[in-house]
C-alpha positions in Angstrom: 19.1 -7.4 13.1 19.9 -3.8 12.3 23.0 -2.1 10.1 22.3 1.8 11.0 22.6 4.5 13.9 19.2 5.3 15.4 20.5 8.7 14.9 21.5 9.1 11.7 19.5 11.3 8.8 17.9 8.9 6.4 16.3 10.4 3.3 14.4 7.8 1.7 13.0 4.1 3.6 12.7 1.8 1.8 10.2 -0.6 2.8 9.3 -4.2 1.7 6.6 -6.8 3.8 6.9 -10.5 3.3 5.2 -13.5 4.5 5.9 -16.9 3.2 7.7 -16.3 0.3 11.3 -16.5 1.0 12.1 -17.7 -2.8 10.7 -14.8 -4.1 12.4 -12.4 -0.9 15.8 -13.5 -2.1 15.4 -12.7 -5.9 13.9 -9.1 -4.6 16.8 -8.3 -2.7 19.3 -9.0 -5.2 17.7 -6.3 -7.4 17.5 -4.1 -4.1 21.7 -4.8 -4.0 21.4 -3.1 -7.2 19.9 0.4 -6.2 22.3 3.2 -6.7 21.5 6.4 -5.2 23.7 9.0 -3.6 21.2 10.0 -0.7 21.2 8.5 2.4 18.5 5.5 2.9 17.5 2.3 4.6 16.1 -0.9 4.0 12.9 -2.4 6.5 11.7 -5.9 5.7 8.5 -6.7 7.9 8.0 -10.1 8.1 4.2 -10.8 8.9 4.4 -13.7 10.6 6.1 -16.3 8.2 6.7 -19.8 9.4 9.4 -20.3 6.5 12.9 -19.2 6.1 12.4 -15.3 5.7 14.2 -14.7 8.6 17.2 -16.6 7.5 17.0 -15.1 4.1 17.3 -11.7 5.6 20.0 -12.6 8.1 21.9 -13.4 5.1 21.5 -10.5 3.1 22.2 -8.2 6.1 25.8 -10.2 6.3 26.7 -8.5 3.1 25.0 -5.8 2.7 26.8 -2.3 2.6 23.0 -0.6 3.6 21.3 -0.3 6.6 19.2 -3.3 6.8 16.5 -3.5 9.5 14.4 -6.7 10.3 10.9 -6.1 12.1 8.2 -9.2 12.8 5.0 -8.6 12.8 2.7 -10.9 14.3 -0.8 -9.7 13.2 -1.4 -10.8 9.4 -2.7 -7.8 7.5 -0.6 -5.7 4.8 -2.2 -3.1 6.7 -0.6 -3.8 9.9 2.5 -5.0 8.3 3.0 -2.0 6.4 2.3 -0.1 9.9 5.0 -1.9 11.7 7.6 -1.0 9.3 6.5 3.2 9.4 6.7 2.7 12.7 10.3 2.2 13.0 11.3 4.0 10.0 13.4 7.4 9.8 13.1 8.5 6.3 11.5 11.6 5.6 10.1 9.3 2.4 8.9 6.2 2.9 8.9 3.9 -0.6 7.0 0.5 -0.6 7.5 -2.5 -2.9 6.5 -6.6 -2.9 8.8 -9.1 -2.2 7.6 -9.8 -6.0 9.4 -6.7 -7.3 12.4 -5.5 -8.9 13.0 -2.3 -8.5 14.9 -0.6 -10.8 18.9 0.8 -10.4 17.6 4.1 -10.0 14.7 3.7 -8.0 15.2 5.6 -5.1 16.7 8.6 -7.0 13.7 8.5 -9.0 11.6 8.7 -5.9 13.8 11.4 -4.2 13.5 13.7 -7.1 9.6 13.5 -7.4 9.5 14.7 -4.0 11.1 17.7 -4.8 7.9 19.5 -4.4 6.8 20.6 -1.2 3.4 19.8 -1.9 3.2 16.6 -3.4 2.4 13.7 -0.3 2.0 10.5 -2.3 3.1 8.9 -5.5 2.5 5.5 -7.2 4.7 4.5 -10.5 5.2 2.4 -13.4 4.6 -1.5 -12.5 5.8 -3.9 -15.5 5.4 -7.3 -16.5 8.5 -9.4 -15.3 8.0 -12.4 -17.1 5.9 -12.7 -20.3 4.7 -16.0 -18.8 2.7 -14.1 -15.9 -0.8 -13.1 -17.2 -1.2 -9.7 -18.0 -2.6 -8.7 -14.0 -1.2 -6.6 -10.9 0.7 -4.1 -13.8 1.0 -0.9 -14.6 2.7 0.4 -17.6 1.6 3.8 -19.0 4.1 5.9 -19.9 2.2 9.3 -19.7 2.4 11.5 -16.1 -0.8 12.5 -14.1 -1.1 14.7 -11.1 -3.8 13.9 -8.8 -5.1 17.2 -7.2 -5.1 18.1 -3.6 -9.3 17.3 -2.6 -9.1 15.2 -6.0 -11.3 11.5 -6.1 -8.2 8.5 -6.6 -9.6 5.9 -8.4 -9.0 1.9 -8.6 -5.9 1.5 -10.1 -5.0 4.9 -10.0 -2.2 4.0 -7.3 -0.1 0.9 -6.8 0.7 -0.5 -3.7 3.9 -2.4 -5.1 5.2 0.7 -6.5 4.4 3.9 -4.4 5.6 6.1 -1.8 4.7 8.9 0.5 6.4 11.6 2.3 6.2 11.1 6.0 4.2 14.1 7.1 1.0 13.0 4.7 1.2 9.0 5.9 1.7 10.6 10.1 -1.3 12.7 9.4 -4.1 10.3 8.2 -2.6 7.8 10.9 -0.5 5.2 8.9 -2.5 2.2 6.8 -6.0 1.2 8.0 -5.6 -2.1 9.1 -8.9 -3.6 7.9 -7.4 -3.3 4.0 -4.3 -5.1 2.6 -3.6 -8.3 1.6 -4.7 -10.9 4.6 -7.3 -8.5 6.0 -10.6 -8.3 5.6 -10.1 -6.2 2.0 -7.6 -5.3 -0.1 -7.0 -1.9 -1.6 -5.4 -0.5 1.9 -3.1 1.6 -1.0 -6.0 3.2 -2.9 -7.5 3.8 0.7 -4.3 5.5 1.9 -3.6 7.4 -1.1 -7.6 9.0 -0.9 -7.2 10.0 3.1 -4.4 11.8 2.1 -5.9 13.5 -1.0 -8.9 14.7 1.4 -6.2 16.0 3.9 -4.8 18.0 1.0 -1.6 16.3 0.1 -1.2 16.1 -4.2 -0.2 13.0 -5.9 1.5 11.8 -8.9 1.3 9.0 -11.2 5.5 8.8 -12.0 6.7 6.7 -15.3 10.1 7.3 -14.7 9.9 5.4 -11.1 9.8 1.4 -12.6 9.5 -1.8 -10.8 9.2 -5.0 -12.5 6.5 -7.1 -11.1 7.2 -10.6 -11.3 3.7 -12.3 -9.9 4.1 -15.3 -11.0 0.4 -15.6 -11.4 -1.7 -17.4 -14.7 -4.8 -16.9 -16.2 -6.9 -19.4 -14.0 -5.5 -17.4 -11.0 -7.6 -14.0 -12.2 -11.1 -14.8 -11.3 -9.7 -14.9 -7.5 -8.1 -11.8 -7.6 -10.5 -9.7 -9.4 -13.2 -10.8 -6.8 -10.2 -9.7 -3.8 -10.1 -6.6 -6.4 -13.4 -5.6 -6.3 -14.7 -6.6 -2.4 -11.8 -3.9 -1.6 -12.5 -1.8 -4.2 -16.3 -1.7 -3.0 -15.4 -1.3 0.3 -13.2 1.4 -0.7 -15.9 3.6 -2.1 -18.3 3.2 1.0 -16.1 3.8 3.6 -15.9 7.1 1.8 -19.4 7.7 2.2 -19.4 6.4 5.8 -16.5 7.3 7.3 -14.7 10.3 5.2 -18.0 11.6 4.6 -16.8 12.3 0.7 -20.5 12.3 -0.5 -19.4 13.6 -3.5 -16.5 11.2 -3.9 -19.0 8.4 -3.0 -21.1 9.7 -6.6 -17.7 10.0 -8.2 -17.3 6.4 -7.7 -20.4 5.1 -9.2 -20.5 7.3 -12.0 -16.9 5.8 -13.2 -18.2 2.5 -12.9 -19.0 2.7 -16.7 -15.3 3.1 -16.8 -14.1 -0.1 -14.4 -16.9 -2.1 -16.5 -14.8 -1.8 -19.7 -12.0 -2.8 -18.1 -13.2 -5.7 -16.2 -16.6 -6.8 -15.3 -15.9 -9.9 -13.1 -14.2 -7.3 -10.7 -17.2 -4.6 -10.4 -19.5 -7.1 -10.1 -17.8 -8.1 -6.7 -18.0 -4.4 -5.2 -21.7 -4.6 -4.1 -20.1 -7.3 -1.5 -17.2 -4.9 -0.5 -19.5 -1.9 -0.1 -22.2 -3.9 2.1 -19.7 -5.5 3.9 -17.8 -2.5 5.0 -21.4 -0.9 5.7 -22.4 -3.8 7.7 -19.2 -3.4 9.9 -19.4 0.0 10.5 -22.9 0.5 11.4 -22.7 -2.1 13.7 -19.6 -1.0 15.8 -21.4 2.7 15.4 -24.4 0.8 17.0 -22.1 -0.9 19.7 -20.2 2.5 20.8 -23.8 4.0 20.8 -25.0 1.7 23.3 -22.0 1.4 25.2 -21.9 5.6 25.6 -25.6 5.3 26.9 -24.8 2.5 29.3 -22.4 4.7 30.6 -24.1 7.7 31.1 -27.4 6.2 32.4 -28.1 7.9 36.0 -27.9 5.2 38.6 -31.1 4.1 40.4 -31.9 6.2 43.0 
């Protein structure tokens, strides 16, 4: 289901992934009805592989909706992959993400359009807020003061958000899109933090924006934080050695231990689980190094004379 020509200009995409939580879709895009902005955009909801009525709920919104609405299944579970499908078939030169568990506010998009103004800047992340005062105190984000993050610059955990942040299209095509082993129903989570980095390394700045607000509403209580700082801090962990490994940040890679002081204060029961991350990522990529090592001297072995 689509509302949009495949060859008009779009400024800004905005794109949301779902999977099972058509309740929560419908109360997201009623605050999406209520984006103003005088640029030219487009809304993609991936839905990654539900077996409720997301579908439905998005046929339904796409009836009456005055904005280009596109719907785009994605079979292979992974925010990762999900998040993927959507850039795929997306024609803004900015590409916003939020949850189905966000509100984004009125001016969203305009806030987003402005903060790419400069050339320079390929990623931002904003202000994430408590929704209801119910929800434990988790998955938020509500400093008021600005930071730029430096082109080359370490990010940190929680330095970006994934359900408020977007990047300009240049920075995501370069690193390749989302790695698919991070997000949430892959192997870790912290596929934002991950993306933000790669572009970092490539030379893209970031920014921490106030003024761009979404209003998280989780749903989560207290009893439901032990599980999510443990998916916290596997990702986290494996975060910091696939920049070691793979990025070859060595530098990084010490930057990331010595702010565990840092992460400590804030919340022990998450470091605790990065060990796990970080020897799980190694594990993985020493043994498919190992595999293509073999493989590349099976191949080139002379044949018996």
């Amino acid at each position: 289901m689509r509302h949009a020509s495949p060859a008009a200009h779009i400024d800004v995409s905005l794109i949301i992934c779902t999977r099972d939580r058509c309740a929560q879709l419908v109360r997201c895009l009623e605050a999406i009805r209520r984006i103003e902005f005088e640029g030219s955009w487009e809304l993609i909801i991936v839905d990654n592989g539900s077996h409720d009525r997301t579908k439905a709920v998005v046929q339904e919104f796409t009836d009456t909706a005055s904005l280009p609405v596109i719907y785009v299944f994605e079979a292979t579970s992974g925010l990762g992959n999900a998040r993927n499908a959507g850039i795929r078939i997306a024609q803004g030169g900015i590409l916003a993400f939020t949850d189905d568990d966000c509100y984004p506010a009125p001016d969203f998009l305009s806030c987003v359009s402005s903060a790419f103004h400069d050339p320079s800047l390929g990623y931002i992340s904003g202000r994430l807020l408590l929704h209801d005062p119910k929800d434990a105190r988790m998955s938020i984000k509500e400093s008021t003061t600005p930071l730029t993050f430096a082109a080359g610059s370490f990010i940190g955990s929680g330095d970006v958000c994934g359900a408020n942040m977007a990047f300009r299209r240049a920075a995501l095509e370069q690193i390749g899109g989302f790695d698919p082993l991070f997000g949430a129903g892959s192997l870790f989570s912290a596929e934002d933090l991950d993306a933000a980095g790669r572009a970092s390394a490539f030379g893209w700045k970031g920014r921490y924006c106030p003024e761009v607000v979404v209003s998280h509403h989780h749903g989560r209580r207290a009893s439901d934080l032990p599980r999510l700082l443990k998916s916290y801090g596997i990702g986290a962990g494996a975060y910091h050695m696939k920049i070691l490994l793979q990025e070859h940040q060595f530098s990084w890679f010490l930057r990331s231990i010595y702010q565990v002081r840092r992460r400590l204060r804030a919340s022990v029961r998450s470091v605790l689980w990065e060990p796990i991350g970080a020897a799980m990522f190694a594990y993985m990529y020493l043994s498919q190094s190992l595999y293509r090592t073999c493989l590349n001297r099976l191949r080139i072995r002379p044949h018996a004379q």
